[in-house]
BAFI-3210 file (N, C-alpha, C; in Angstrom, 3 decimals, decimal comma, padded with zeros to 6 digits):
// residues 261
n [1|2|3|4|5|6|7|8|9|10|11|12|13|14|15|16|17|18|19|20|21|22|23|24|25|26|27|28|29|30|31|32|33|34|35|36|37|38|39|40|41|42|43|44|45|46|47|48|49|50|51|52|53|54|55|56|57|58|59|60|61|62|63|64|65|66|67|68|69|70|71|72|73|74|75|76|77|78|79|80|81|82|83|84|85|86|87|88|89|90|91|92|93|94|95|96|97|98|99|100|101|102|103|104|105|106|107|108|109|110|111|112|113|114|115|116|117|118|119|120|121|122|123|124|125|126|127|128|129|130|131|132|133|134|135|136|137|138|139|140|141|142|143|144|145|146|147|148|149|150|151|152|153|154|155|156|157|158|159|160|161|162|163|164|165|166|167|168|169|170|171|172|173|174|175|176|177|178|179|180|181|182|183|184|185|186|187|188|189|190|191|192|193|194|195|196|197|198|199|200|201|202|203|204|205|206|207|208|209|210|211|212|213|214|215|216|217|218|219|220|221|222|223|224|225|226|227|228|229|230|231|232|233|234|235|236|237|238|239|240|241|242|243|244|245|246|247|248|249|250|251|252|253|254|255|256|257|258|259|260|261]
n.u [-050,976|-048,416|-047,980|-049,466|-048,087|-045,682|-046,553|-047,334|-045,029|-044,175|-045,748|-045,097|-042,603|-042,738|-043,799|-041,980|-040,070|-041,643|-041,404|-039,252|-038,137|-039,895|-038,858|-036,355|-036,456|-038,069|-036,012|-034,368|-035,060|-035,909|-033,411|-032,006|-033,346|-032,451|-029,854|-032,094|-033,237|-031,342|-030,713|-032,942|-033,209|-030,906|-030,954|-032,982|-031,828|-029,723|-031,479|-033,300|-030,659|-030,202|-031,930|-031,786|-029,037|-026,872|-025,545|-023,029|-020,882|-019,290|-019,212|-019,262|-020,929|-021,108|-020,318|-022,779|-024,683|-023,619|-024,123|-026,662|-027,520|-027,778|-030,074|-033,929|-036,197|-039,244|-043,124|-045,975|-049,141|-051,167|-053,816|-053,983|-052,114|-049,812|-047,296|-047,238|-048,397|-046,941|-048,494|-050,407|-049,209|-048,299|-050,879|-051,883|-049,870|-047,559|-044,309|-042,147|-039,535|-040,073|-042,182|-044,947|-046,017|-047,201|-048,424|-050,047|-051,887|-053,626|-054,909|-058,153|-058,290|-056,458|-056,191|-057,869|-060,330|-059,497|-061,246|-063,480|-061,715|-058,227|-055,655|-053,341|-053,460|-053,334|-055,233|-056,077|-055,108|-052,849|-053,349|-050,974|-048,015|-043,812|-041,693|-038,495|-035,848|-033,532|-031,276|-030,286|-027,045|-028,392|-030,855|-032,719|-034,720|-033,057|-033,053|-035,629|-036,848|-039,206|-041,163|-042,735|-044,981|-047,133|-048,805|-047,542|-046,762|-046,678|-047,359|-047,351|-044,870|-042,037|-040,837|-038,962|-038,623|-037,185|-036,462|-034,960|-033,879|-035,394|-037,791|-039,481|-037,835|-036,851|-034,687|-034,120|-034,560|-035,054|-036,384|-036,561|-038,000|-039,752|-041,526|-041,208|-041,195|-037,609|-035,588|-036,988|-039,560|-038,141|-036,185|-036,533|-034,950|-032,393|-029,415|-029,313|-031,299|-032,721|-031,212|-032,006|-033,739|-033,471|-033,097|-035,285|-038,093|-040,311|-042,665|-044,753|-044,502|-047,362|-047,611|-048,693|-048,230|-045,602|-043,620|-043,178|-043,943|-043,130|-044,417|-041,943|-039,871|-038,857|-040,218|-040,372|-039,246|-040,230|-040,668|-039,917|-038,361|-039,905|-039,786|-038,839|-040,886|-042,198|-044,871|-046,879|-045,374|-043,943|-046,618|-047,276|-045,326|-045,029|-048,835|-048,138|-046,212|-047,293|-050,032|-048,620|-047,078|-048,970|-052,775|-053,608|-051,284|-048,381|-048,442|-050,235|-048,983|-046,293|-046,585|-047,356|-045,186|-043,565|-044,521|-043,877|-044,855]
n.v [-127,188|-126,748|-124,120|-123,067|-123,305|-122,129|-119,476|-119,340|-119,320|-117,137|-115,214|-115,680|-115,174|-112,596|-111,374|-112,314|-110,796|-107,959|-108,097|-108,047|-105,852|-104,016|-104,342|-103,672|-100,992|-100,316|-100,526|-098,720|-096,456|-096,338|-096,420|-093,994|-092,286|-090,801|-089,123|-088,061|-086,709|-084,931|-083,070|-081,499|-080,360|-078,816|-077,387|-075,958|-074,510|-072,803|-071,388|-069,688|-068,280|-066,709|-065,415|-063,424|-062,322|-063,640|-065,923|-066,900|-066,863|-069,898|-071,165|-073,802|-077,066|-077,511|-074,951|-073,701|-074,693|-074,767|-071,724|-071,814|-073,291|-070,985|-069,754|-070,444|-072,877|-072,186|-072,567|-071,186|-069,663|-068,730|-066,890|-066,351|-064,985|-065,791|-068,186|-071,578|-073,282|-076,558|-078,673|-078,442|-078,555|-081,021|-082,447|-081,706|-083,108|-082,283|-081,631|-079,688|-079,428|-080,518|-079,599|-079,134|-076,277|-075,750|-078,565|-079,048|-077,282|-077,997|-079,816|-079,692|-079,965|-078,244|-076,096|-073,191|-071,856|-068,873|-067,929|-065,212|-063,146|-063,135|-061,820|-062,374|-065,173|-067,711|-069,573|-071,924|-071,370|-071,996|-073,062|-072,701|-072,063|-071,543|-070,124|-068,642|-067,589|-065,566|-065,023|-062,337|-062,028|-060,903|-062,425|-061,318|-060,757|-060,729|-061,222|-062,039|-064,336|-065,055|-067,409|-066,506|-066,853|-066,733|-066,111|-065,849|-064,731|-067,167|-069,332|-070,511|-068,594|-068,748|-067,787|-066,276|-063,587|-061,554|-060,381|-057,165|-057,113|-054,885|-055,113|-054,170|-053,114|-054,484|-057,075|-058,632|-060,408|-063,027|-065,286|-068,636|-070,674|-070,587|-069,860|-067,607|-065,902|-066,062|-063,854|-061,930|-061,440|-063,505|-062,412|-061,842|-063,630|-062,690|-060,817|-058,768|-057,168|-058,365|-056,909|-054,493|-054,768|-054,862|-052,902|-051,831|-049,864|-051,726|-051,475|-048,658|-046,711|-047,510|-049,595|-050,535|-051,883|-050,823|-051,531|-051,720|-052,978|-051,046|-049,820|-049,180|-046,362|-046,914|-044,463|-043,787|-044,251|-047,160|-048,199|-050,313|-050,351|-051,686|-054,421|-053,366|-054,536|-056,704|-056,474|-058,258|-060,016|-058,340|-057,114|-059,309|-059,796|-057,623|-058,003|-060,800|-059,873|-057,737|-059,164|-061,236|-060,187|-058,170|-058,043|-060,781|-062,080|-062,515|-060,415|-059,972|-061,423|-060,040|-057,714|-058,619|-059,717|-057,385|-055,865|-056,987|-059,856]
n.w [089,263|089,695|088,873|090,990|093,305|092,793|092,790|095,416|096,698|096,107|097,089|099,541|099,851|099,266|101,259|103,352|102,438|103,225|106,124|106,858|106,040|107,300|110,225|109,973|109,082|111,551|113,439|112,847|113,033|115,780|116,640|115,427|116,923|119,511|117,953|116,464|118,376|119,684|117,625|116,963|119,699|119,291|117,452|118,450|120,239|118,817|117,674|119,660|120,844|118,320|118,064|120,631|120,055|120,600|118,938|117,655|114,024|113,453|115,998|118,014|118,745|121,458|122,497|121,992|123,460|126,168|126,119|125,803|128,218|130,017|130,272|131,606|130,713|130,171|130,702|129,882|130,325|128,494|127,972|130,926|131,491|132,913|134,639|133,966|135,951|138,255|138,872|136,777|134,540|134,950|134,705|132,190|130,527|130,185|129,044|129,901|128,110|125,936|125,183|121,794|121,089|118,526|117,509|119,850|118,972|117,229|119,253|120,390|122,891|124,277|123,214|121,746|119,158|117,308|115,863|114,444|115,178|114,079|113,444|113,120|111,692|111,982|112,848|114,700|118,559|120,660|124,339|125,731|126,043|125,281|126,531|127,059|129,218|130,602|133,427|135,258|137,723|140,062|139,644|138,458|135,725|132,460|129,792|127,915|125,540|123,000|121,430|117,765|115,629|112,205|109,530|106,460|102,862|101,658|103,174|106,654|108,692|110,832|113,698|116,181|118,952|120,783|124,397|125,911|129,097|130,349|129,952|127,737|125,423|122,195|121,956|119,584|116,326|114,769|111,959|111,873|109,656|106,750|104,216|102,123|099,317|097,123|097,205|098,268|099,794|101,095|102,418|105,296|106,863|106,063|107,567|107,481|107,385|109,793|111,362|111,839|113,748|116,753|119,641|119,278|120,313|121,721|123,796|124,992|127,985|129,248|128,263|125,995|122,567|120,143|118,578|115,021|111,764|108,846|105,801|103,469|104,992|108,310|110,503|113,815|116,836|117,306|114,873|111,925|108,847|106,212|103,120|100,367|098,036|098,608|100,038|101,214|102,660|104,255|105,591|106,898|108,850|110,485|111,593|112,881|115,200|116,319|117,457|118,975|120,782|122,231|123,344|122,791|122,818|124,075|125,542|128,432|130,170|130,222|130,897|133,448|134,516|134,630|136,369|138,251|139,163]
ca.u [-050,528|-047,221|-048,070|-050,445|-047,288|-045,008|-047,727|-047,566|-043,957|-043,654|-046,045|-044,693|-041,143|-042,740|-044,183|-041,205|-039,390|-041,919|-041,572|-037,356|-037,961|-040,752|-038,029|-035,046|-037,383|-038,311|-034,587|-033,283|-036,038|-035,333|-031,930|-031,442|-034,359|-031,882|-029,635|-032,795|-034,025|-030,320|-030,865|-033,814|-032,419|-029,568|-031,377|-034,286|-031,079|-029,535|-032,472|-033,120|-029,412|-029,779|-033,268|-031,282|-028,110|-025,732|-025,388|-021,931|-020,579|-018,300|-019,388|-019,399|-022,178|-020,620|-020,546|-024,295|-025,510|-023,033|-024,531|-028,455|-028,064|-028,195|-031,730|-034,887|-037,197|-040,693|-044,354|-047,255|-050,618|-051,516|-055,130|-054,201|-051,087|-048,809|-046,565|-048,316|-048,025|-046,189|-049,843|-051,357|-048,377|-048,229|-052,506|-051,924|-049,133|-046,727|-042,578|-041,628|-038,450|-040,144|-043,536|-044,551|-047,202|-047,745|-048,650|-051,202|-052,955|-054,470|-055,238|-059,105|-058,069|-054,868|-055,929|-058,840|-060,345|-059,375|-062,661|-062,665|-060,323|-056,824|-055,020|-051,873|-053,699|-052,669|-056,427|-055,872|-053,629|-052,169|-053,216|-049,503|-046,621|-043,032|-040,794|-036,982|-035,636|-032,146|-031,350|-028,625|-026,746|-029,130|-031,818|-033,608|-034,890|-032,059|-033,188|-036,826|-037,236|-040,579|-041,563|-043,683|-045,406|-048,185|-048,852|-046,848|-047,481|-047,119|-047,103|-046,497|-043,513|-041,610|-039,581|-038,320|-038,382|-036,154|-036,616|-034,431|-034,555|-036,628|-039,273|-040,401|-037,059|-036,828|-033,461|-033,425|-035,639|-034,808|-037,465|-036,298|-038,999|-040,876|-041,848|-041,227|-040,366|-036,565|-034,803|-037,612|-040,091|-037,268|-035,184|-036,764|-034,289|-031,107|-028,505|-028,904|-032,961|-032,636|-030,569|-032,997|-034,743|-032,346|-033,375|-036,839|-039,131|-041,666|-044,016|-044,822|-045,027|-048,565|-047,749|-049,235|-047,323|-044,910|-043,252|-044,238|-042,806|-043,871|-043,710|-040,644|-038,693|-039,156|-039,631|-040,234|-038,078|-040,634|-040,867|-038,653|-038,209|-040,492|-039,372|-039,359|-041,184|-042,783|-045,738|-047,561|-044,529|-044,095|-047,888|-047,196|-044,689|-046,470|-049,580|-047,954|-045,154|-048,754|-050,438|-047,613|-046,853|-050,393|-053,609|-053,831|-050,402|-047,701|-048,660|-050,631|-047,935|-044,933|-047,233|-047,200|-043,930|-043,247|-045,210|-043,342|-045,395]
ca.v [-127,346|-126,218|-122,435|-122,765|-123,682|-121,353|-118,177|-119,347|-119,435|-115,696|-114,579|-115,818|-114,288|-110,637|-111,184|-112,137|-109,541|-106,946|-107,938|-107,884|-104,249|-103,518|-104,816|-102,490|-099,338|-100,025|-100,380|-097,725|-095,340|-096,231|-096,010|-092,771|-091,231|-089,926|-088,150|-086,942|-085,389|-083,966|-082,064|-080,759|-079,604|-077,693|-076,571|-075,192|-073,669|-072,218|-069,896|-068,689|-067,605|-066,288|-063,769|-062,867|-062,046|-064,859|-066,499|-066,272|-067,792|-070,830|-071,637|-075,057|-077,385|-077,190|-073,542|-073,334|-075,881|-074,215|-070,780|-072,380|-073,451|-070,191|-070,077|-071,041|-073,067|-072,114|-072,657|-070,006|-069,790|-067,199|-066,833|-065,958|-064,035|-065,811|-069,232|-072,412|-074,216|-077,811|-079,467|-078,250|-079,503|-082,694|-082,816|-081,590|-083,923|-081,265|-081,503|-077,961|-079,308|-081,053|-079,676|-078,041|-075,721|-076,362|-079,530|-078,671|-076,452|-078,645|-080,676|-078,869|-079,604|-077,534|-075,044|-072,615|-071,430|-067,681|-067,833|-063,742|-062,661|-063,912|-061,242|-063,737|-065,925|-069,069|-070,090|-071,920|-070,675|-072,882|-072,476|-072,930|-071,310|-072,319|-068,922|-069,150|-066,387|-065,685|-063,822|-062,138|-062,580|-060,539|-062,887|-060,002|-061,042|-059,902|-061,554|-063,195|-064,704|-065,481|-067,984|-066,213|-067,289|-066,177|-066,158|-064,656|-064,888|-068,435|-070,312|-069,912|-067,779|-069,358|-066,917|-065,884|-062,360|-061,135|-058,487|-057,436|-056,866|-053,806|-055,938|-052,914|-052,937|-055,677|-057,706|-058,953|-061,130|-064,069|-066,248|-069,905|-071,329|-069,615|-070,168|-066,709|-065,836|-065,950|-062,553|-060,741|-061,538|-064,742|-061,356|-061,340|-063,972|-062,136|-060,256|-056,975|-057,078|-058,240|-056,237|-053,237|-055,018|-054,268|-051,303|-050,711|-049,946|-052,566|-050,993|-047,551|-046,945|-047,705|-051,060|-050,350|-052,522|-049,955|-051,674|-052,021|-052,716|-050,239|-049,983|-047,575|-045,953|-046,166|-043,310|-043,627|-045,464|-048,996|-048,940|-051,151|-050,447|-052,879|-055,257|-053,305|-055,487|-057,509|-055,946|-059,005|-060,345|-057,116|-056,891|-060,676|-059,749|-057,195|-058,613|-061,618|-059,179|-057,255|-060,389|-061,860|-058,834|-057,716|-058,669|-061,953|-063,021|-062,671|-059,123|-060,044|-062,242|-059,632|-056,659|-059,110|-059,634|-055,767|-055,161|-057,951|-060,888]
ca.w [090,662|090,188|088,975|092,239|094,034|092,786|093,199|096,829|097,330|095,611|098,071|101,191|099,601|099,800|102,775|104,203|102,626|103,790|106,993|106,920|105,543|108,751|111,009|109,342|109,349|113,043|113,925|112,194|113,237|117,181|116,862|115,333|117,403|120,364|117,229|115,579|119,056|119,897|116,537|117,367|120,602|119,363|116,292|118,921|120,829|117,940|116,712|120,725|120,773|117,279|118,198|121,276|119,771|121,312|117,940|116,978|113,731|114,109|117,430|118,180|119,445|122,910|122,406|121,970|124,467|127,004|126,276|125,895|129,513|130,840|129,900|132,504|130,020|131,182|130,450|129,842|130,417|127,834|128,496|132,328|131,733|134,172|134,172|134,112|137,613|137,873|138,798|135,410|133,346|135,150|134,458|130,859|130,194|129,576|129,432|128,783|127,348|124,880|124,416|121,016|120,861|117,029|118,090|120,527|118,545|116,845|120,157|121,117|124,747|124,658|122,292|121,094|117,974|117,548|115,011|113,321|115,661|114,055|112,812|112,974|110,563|113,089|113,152|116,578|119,765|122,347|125,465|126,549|124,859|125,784|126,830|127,528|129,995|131,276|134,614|135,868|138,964|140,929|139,788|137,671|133,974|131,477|128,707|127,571|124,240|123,177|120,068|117,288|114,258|111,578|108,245|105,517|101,513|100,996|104,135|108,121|109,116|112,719|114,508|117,443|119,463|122,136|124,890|127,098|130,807|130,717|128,756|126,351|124,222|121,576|121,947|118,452|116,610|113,535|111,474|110,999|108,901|106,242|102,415|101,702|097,885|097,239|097,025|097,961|101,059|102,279|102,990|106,596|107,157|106,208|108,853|107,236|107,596|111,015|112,438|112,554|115,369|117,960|120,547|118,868|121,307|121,983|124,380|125,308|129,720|129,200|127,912|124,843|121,466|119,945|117,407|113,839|110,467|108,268|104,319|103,046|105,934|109,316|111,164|115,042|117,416|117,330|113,225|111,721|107,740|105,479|102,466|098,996|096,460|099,503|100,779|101,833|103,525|105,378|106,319|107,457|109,462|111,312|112,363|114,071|115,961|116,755|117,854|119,829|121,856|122,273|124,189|122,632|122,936|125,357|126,259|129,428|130,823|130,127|131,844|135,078|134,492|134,462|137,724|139,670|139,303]
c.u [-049,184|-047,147|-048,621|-049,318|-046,369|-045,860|-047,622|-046,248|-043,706|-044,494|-045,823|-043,095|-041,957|-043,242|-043,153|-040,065|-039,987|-041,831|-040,136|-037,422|-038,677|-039,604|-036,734|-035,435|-037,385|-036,873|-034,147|-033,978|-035,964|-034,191|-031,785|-032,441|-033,626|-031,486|-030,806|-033,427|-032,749|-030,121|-031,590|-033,664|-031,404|-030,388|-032,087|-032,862|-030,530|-030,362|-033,251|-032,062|-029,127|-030,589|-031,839|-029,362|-026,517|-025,074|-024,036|-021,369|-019,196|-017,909|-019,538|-020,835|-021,939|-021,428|-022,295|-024,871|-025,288|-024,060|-026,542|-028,828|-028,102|-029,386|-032,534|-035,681|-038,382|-042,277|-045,403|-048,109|-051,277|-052,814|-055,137|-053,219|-049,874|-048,331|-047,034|-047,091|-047,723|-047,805|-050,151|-050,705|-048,388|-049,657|-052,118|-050,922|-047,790|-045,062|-042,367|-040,463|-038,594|-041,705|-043,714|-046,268|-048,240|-048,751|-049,937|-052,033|-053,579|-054,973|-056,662|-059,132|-057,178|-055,330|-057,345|-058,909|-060,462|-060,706|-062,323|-062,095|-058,781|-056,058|-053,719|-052,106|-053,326|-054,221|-056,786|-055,066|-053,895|-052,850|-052,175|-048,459|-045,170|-042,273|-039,284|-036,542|-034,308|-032,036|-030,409|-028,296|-027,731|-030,390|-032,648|-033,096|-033,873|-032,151|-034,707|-037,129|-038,392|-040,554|-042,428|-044,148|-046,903|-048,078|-048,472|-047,880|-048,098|-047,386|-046,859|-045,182|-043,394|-040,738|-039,296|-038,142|-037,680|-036,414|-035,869|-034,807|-035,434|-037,753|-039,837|-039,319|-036,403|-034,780|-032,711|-034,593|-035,346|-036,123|-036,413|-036,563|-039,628|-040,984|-042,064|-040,575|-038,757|-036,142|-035,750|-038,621|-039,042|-036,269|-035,911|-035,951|-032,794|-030,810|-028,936|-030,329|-033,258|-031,864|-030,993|-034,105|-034,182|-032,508|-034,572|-037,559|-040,490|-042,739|-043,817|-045,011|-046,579|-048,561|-048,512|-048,276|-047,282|-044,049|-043,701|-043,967|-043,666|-043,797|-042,682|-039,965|-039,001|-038,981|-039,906|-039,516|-038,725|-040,547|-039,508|-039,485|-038,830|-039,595|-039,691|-039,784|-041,950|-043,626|-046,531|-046,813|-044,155|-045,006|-047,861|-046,703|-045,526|-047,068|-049,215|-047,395|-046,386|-049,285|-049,532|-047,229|-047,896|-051,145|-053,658|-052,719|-049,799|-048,142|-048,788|-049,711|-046,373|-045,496|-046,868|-046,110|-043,398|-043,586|-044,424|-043,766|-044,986]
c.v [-126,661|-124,785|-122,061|-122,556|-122,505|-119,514|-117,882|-118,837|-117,555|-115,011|-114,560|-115,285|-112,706|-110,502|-110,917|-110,792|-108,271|-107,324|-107,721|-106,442|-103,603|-103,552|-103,567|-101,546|-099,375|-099,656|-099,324|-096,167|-095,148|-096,064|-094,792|-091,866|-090,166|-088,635|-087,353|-085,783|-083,798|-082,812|-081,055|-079,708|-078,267|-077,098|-075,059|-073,925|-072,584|-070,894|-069,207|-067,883|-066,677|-064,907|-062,961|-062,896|-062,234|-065,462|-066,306|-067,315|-068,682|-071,861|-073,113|-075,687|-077,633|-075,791|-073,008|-073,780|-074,896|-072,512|-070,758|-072,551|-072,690|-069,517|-070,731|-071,657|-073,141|-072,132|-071,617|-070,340|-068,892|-066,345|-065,866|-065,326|-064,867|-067,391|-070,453|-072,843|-075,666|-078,635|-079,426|-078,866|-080,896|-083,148|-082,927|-082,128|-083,395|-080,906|-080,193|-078,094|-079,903|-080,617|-078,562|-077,451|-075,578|-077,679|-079,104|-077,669|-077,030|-079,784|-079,512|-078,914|-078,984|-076,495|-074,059|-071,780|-069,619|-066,758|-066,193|-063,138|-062,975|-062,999|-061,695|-064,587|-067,340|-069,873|-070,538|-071,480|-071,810|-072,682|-072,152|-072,458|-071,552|-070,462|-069,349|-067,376|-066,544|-064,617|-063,328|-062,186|-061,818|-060,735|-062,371|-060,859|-059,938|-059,940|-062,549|-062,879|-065,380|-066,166|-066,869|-067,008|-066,843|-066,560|-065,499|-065,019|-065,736|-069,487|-069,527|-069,576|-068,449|-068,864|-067,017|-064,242|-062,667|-060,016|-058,387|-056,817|-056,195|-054,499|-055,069|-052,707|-054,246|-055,536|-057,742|-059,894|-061,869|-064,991|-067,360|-070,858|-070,640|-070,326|-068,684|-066,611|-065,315|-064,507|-061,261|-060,792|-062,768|-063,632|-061,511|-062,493|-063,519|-061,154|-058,554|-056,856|-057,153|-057,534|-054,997|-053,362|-054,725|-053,127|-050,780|-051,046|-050,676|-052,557|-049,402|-047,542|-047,524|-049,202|-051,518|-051,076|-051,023|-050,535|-052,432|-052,099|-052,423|-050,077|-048,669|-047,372|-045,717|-044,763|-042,622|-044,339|-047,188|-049,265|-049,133|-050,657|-052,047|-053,424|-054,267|-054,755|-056,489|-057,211|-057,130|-060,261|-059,453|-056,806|-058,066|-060,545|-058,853|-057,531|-059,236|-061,082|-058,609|-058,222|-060,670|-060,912|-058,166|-059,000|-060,431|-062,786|-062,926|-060,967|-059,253|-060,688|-061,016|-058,499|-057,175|-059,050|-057,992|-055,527|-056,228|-059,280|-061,751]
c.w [090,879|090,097|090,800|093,698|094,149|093,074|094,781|097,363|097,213|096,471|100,030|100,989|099,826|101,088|103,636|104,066|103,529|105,480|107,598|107,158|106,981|109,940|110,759|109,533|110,924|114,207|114,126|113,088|115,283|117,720|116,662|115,880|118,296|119,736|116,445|117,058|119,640|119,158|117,003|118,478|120,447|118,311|117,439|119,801|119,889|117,743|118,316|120,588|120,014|117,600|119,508|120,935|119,923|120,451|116,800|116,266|114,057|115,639|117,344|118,904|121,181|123,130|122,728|123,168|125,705|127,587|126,593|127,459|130,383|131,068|130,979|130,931|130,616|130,572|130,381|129,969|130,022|128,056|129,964|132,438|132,530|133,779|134,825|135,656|137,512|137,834|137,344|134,417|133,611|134,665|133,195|130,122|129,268|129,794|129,092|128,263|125,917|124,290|123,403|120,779|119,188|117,264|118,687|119,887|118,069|118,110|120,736|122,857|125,303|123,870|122,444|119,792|117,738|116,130|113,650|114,271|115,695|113,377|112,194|111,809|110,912|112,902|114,293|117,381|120,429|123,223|126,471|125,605|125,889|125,689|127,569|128,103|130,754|132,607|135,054|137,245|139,947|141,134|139,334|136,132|133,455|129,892|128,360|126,124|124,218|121,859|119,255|116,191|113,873|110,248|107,701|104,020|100,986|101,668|105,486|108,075|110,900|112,658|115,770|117,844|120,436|122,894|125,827|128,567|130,918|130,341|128,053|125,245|123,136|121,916|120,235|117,906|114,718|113,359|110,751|110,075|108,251|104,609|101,566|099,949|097,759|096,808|097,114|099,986|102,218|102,278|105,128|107,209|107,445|107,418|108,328|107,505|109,011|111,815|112,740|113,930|117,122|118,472|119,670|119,845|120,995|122,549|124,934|127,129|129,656|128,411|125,995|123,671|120,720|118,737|116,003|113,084|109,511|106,483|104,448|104,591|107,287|110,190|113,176|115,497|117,421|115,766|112,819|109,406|107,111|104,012|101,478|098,246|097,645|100,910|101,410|103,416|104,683|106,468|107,122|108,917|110,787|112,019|112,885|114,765|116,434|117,652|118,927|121,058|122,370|123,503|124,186|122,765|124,237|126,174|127,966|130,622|131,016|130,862|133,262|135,436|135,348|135,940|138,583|139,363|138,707]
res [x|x|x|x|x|x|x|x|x|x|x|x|x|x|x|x|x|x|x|x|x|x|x|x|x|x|x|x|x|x|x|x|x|x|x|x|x|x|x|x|x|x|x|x|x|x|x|x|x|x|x|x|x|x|x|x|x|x|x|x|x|x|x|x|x|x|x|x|x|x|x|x|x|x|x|x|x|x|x|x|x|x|x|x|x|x|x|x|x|x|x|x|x|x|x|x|x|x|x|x|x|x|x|x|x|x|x|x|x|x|x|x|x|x|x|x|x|x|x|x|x|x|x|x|x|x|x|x|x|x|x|x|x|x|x|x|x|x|x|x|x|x|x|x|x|x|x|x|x|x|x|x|x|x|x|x|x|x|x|x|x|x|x|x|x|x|x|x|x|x|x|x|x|x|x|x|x|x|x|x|x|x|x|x|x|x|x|x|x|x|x|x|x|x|x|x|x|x|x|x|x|x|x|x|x|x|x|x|x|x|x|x|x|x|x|x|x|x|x|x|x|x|x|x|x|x|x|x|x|x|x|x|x|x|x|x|x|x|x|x|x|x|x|x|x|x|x|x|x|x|x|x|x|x|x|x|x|x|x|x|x]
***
């Protein structure tokens, strides 16, 4: 009786512990949700600023925010070329300050399966992609940064492009996320790698995708110099900058753009 007793007591002790511990987790996890989304925020500001060439070190988180809010955050409708309408986001339950198209890809009511057409290596697309665009005082696009991502060697690559006003000459363009191999394909992170993206031509008058990163040395104004020792990281690179700028990505939307619309 008394083992029976004590058996009992040791299980209503973990109980209660686990339920102390449920209680502490739930706390902790609602409390620091604001600071984990403020992160997120400035992080997501950060690596816009950084493709488009705003990104200066030492800056403060003022600094960033300050410069982030000269930015429209806006919605796509890649499929149809043009910028989703408030109805459709309010239907499709869509904050554009918070919605992530990762996310929705795997949602079959937000997304589709790009089956053997994925050169990106994404498997699904969005139907919504999130674009950040700055304007200058005369109300004319000066600056549109577009998300990218694809597959590299070992894992998805998440970047960022930039174009400026004209929309055919890349701005600039940084990858924040990747699993590239150290000192060799995780070069498409470094300053000296990126900084060949700057004034390569991105589309030809004919709208046509124009820039391309090539193995060994570029040699027109869109090829950008490839990775020695990281041909699959190179070819990575590529196809999604292909993809993303092209029919299937933002192409159709930055053409409208171009013509007025």
């Amino acid at each position: 009786m008394a083992s029976k007793d004590s058996n009992q007591k040791t299980l209503l002790v973990a109980l209660a512990l686990c339920l102390v511990c449920s209680v502490v987790v739930s706390v902790a996890t609602v409390g620091l949700k604001p600071m984990q989304d403020a992160n997120k925020a400035l992080d997501r500001s950060q690596n816009v600023l950084s493709a488009a060439g705003l990104l200066k070190e030492g800056q403060s988180s003022d600094d960033i925010h300050r410069l982030f809010a000269e930015f429209e955050t806006r919605v796509v409708h890649l499929p149809q070329g043009r910028f989703a309408t408030p109805e459709e986001l309010q239907q499709a339950g869509i904050d554009p300050n918070s919605y992530n198209s990762h996310l929705a890809a795997r949602d079959p009511a937000l997304s589709h399966s790009l089956k053997g057409n994925d050169p990106a290596g994404i498997q699904r697309q969005a139907t919504y992609a999130t674009v950040y665009l700055r304007k200058n005082a005369s109300g004319q696009i000066d600056l549109l940064v577009l998300p990218i991502h694809g597959a590299g060697l070992w894992g998805a690559m998440y970047g960022i492009v930039a174009l400026e006003g004209d929309l055919r000459t890349v701005r600039g363009l940084s990858f924040y996320e990747h699993k590239e191999t150290p000192g060799l394909g995780a070069k498409v992170d470094t300053p000296d790698w990126c900084a060949q993206w700057p004034g390569k031509v991105a589309y030809d008058d004919d709208g046509r995708v124009m820039v391309k990163v090539v193995k060994g040395k570029g040699q027109t104004p869109g090829e950008v110099d490839g990775i020695s020792g990281a041909t699959m990281t190179t070819q990575g690179v590529d196809r999604l900058v292909q993809f993303w700028l092209g029919e299937q990505g933002y192409g159709p939307f930055i053409a409208r753009l171009r013509a007025g619309g």
